[in-house]
C-alpha positions as CSV (number, residue, x, y, z in Angstrom):
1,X,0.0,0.0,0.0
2,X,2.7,2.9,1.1
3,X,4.4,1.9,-2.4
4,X,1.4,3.5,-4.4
5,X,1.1,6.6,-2.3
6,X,3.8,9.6,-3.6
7,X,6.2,11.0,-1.5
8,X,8.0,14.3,-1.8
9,X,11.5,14.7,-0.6
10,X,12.8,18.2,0.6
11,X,16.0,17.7,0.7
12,X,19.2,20.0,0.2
13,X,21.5,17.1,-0.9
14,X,20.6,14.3,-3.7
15,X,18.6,11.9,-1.8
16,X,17.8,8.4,-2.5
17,X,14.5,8.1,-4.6
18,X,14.9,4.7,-5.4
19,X,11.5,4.1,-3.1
20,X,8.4,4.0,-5.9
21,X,7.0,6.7,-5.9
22,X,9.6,9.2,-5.0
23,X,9.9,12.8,-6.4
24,X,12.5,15.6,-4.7
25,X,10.6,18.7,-4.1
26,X,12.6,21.5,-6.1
27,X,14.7,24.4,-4.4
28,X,11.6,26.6,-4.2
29,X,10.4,24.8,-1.1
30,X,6.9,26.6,-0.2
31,X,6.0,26.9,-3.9
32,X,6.6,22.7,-4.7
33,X,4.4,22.5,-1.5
34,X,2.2,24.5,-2.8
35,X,1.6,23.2,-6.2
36,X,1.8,19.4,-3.9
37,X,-0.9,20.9,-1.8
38,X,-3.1,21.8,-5.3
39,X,-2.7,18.5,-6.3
40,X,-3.4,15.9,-3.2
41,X,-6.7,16.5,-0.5
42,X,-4.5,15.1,2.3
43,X,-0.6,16.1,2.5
44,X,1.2,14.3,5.9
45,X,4.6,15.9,6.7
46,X,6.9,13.8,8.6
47,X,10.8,15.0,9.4
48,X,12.7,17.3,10.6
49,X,11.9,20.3,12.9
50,X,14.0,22.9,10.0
51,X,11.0,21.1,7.6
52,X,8.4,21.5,9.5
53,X,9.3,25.3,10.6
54,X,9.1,26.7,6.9
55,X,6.2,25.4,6.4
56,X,5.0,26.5,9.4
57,X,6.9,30.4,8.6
58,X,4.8,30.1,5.3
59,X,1.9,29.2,6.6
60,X,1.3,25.3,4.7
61,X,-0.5,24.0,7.4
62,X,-3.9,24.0,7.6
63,X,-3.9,20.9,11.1
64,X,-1.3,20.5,12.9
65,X,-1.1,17.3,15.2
66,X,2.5,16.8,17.3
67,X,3.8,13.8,18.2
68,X,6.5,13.3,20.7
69,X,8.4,10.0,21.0
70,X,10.5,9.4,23.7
């Protein structure tokens, strides 16, 4: 099942996108997310806190929901 869903990598470096389904968001972070966010109801973020902050700075969210793991 999670092979079928895409995922979006934002990454600096040149990531592994061997995983189906795999696309690197482009250097243009909040307008890829954007244009993600246009095409896909239901967008789930998971990673880092840097991530999470620009979105957060452009204001990408419309839920947010925190998890903490010990």
């Amino acid at each position: 099942l999670f092979n079928s869903v895409p995922k979006y990598v934002a990454s600096r470096g040149r990531p592994d996108l061997s995983w189906s389904g795999s696309t690197q968001l482009g250097p243009d972070l909040a307008g890829a997310v954007r244009e993600v966010r246009d095409r896909h109801e239901h967008v789930k973020v998971a990673g880092s806190l840097n991530l999470v902050q620009t979105l957060l700075r452009e204001k990408l969210f419309d839920r947010l929901d925190l998890w903490v793991h010990p």
